[in-house]
Backbone atoms as SQL, in Angstrom:
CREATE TABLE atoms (id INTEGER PRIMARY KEY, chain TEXT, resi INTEGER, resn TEXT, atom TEXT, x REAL, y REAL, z REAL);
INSERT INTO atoms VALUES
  (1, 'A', 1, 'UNK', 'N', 4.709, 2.289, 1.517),
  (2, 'A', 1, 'UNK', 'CA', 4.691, 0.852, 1.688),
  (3, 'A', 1, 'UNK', 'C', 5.066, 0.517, 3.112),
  (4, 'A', 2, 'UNK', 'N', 4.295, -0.459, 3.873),
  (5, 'A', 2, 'UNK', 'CA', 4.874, -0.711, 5.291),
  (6, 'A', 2, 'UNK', 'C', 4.127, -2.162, 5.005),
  (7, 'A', 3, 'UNK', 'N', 4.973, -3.037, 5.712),
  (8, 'A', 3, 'UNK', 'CA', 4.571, -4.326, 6.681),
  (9, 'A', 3, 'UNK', 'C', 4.460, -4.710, 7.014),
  (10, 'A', 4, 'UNK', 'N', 3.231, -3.953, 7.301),
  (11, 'A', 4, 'UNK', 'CA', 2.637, -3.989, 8.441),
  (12, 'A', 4, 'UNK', 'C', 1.074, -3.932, 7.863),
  (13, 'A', 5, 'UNK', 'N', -0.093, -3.991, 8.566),
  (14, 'A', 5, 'UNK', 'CA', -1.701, -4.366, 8.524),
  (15, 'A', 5, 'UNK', 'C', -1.928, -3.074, 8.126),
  (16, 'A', 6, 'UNK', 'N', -2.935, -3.162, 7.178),
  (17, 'A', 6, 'UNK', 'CA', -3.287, -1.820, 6.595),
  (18, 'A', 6, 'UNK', 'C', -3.948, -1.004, 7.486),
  (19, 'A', 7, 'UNK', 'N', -4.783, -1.556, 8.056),
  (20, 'A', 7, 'UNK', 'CA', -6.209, -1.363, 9.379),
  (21, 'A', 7, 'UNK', 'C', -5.365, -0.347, 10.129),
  (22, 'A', 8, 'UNK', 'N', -5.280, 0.765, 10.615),
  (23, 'A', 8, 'UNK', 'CA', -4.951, 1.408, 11.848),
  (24, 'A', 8, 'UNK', 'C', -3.766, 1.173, 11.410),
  (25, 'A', 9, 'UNK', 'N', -2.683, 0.940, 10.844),
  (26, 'A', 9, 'UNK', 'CA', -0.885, 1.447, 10.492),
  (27, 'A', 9, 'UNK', 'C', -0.250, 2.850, 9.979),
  (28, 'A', 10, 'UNK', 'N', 0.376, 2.793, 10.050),
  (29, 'A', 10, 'UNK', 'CA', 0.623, 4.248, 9.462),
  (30, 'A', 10, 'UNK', 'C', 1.136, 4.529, 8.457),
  (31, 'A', 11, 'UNK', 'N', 0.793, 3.639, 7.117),
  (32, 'A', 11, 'UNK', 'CA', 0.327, 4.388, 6.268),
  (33, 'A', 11, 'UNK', 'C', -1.073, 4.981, 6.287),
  (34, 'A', 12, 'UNK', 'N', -2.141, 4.579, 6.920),
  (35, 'A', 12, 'UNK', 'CA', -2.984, 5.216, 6.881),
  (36, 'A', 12, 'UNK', 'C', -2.815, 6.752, 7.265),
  (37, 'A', 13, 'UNK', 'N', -2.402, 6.484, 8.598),
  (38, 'A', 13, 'UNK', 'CA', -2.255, 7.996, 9.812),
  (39, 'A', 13, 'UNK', 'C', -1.573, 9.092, 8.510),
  (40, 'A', 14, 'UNK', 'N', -0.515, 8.366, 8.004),
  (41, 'A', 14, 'UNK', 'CA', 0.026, 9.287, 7.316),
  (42, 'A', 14, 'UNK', 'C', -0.757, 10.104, 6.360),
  (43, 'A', 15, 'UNK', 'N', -1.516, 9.271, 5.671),
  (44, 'A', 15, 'UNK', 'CA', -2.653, 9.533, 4.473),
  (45, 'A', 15, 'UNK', 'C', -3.332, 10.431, 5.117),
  (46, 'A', 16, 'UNK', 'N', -3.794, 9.930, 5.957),
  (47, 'A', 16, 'UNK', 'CA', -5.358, 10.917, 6.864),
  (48, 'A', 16, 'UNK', 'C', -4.574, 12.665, 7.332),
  (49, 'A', 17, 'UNK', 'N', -3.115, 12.318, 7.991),
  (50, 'A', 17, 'UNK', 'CA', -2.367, 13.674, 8.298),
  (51, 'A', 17, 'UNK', 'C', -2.039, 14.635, 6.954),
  (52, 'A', 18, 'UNK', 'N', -1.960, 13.935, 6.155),
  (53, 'A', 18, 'UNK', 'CA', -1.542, 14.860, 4.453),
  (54, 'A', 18, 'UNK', 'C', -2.823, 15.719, 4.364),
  (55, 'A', 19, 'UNK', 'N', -3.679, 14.284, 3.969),
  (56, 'A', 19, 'UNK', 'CA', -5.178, 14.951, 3.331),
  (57, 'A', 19, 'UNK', 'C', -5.758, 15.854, 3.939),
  (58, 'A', 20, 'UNK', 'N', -5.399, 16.155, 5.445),
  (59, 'A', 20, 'UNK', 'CA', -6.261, 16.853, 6.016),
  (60, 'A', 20, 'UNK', 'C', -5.405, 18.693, 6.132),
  (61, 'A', 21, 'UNK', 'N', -3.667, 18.393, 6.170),
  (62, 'A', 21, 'UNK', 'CA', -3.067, 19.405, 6.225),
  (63, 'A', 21, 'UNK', 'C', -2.688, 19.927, 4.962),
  (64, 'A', 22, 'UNK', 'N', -2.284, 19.110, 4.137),
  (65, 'A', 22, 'UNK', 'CA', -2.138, 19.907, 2.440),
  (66, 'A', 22, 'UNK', 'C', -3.410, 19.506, 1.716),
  (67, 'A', 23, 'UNK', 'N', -4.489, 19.275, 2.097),
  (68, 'A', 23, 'UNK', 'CA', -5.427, 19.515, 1.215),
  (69, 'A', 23, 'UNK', 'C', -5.657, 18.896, 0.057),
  (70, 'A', 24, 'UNK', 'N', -4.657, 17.790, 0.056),
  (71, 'A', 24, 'UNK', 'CA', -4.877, 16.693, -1.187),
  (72, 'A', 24, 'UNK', 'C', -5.881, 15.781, -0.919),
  (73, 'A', 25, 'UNK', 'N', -6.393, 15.232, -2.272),
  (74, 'A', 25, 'UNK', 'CA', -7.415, 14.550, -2.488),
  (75, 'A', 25, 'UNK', 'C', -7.011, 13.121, -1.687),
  (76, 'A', 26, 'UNK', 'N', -7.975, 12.458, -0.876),
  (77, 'A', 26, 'UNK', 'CA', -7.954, 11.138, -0.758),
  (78, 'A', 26, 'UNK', 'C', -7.271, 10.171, -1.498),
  (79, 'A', 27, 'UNK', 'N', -7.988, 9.924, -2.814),
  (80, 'A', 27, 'UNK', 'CA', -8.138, 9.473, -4.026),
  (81, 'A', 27, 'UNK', 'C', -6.820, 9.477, -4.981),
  (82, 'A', 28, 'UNK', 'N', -5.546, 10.232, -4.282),
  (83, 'A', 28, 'UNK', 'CA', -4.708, 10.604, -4.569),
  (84, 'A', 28, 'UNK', 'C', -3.465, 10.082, -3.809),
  (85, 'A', 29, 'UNK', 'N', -3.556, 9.640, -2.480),
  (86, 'A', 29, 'UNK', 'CA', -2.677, 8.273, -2.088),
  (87, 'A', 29, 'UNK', 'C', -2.921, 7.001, -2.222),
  (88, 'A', 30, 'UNK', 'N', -2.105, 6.090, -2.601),
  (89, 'A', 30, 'UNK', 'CA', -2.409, 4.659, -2.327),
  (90, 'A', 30, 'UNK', 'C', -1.311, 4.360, -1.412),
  (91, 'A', 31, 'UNK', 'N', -1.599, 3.400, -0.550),
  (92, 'A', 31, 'UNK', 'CA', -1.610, 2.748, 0.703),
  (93, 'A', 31, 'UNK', 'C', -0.675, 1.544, -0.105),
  (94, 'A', 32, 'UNK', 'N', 0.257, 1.122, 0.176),
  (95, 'A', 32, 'UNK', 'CA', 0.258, -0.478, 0.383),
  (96, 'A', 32, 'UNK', 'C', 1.040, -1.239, 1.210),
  (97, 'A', 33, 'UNK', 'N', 0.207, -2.256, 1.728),
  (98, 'A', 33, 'UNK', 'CA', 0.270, -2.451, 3.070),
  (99, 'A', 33, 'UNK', 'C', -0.551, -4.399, 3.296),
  (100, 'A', 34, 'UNK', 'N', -0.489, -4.957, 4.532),
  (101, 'A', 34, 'UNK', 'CA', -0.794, -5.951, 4.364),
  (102, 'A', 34, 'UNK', 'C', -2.592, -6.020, 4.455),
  (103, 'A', 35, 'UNK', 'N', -3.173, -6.320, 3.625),
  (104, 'A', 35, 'UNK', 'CA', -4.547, -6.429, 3.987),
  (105, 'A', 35, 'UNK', 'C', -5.343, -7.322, 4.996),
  (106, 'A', 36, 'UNK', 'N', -4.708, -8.423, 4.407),
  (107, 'A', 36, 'UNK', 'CA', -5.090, -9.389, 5.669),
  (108, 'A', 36, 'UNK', 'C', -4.267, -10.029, 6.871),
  (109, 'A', 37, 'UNK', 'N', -4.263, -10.159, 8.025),
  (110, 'A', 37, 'UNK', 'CA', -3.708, -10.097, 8.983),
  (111, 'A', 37, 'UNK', 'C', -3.715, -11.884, 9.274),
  (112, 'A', 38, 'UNK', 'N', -4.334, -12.914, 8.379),
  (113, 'A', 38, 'UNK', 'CA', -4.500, -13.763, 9.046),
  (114, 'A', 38, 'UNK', 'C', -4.023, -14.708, 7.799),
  (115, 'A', 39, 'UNK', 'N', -2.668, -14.940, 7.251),
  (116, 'A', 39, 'UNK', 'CA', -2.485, -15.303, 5.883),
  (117, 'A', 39, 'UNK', 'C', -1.623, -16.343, 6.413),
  (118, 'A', 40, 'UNK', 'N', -1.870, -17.415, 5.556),
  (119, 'A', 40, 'UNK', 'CA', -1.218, -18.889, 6.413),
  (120, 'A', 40, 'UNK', 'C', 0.777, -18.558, 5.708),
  (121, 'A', 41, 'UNK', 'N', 1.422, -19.391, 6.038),
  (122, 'A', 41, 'UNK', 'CA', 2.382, -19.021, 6.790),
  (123, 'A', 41, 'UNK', 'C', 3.322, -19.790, 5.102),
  (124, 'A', 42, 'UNK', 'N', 4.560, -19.069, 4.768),
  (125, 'A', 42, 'UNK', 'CA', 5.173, -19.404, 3.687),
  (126, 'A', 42, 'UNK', 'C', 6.641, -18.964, 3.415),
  (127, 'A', 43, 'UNK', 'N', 7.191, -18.931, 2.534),
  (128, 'A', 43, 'UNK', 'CA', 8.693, -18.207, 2.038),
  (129, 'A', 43, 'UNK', 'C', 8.095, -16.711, 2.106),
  (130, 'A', 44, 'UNK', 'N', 9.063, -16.113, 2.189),
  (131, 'A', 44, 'UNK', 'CA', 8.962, -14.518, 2.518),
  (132, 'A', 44, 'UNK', 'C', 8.723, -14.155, 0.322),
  (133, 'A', 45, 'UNK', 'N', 9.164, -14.424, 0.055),
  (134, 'A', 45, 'UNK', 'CA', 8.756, -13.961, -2.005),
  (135, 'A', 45, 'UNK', 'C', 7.444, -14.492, -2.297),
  (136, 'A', 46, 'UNK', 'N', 7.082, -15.412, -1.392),
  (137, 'A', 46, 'UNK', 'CA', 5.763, -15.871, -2.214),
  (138, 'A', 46, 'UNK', 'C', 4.239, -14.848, -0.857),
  (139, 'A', 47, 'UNK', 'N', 5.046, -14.622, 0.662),
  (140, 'A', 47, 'UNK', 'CA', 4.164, -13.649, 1.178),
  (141, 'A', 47, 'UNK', 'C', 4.379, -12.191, 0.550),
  (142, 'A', 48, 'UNK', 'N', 5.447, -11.892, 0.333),
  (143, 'A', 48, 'UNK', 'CA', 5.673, -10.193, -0.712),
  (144, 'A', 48, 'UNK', 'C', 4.452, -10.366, -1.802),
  (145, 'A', 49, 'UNK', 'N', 4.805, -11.846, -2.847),
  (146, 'A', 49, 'UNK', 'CA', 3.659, -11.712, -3.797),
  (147, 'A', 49, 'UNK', 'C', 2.625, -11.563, -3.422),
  (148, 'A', 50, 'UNK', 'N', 1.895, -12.235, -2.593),
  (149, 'A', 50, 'UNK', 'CA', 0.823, -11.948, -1.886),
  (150, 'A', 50, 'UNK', 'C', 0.194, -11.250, -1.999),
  (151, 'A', 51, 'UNK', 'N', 1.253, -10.354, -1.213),
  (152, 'A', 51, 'UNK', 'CA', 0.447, -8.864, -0.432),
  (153, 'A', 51, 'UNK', 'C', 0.836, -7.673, -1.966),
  (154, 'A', 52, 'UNK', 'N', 1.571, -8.521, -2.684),
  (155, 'A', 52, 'UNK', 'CA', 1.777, -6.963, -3.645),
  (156, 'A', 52, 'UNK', 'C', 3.006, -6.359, -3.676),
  (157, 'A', 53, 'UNK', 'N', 3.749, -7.065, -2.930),
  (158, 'A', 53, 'UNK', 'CA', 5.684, -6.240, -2.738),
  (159, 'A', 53, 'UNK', 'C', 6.312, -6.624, -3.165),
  (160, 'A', 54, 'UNK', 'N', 6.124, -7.264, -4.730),
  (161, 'A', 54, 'UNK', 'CA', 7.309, -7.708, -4.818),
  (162, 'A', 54, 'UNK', 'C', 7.383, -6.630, -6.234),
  (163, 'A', 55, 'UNK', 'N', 9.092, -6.636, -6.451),
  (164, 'A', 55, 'UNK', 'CA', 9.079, -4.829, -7.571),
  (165, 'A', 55, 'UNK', 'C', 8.382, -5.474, -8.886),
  (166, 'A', 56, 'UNK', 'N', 8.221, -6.484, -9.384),
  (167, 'A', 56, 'UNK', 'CA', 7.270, -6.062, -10.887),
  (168, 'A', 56, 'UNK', 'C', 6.048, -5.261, -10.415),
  (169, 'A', 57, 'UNK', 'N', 5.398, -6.395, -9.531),
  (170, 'A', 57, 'UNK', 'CA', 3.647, -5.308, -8.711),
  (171, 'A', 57, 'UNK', 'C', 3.769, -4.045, -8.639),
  (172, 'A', 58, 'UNK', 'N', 5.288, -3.765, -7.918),
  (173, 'A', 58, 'UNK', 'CA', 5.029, -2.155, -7.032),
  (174, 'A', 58, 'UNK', 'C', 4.878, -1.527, -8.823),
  (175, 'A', 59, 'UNK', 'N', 6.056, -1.815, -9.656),
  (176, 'A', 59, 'UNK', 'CA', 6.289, -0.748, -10.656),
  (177, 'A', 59, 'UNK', 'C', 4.613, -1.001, -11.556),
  (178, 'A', 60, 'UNK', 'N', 4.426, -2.204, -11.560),
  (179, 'A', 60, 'UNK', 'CA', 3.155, -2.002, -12.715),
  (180, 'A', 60, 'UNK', 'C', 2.140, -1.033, -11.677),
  (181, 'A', 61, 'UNK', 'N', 2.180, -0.796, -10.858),
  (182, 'A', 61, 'UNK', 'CA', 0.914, -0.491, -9.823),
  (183, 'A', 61, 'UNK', 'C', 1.649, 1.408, -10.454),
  (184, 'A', 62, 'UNK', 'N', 2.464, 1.283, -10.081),
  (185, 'A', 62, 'UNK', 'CA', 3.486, 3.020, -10.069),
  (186, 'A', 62, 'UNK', 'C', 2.606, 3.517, -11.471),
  (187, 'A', 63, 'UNK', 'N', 3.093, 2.473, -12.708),
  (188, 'A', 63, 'UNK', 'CA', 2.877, 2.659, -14.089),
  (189, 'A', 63, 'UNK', 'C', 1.366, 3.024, -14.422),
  (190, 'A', 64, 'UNK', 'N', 0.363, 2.161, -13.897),
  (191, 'A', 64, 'UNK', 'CA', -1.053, 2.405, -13.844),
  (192, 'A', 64, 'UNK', 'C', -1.448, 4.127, -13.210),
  (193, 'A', 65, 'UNK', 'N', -0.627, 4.325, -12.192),
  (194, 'A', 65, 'UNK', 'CA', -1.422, 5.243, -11.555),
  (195, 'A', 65, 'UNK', 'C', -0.514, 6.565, -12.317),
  (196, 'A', 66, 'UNK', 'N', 0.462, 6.364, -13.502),
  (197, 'A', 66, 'UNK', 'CA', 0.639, 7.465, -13.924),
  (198, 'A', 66, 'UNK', 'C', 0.096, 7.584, -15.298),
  (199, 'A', 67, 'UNK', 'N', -0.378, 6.414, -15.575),
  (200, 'A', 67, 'UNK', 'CA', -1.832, 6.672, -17.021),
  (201, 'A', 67, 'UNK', 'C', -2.854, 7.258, -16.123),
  (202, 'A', 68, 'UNK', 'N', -3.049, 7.462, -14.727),
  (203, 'A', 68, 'UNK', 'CA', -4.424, 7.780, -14.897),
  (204, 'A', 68, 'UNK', 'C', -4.062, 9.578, -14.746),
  (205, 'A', 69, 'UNK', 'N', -2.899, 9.815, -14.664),
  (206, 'A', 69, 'UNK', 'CA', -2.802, 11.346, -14.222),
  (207, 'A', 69, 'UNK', 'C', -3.092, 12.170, -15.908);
């Protein structure tokens, strides 16, 4: 998680440095991060909701991706 722009941040770098040195699948990190860079301006809980940071999102997002394992 960073918050920071998904585009070129490093969660990506990080993703791209894994996948390429341990050999894990793409498809196998998720990123989250701000998508859009141009989001009009508010309380910091209602920009977390937003973007996805706030902990019900993170855990239902956690919960989903361990039904799919």
């Amino acid at each position: 998680m960073e918050e920071g722009i998904r585009s070129g941040g490093i969660g990506e770098k990080l993703a791209a440095a894994i996948a390429q040195h341990d050999g894990c699948k793409p498809d196998t990190i998720r990123i989250r991060a701000i998508e859009d860079p141009l989001m009009e301006q508010g309380d910091l809980a209602a920009l977390d909701g937003y973007c996805g940071f706030l902990p019900p999102q993170i855990a239902a997002e956690i919960a989903e991706i361990s039904k799919e394992k």
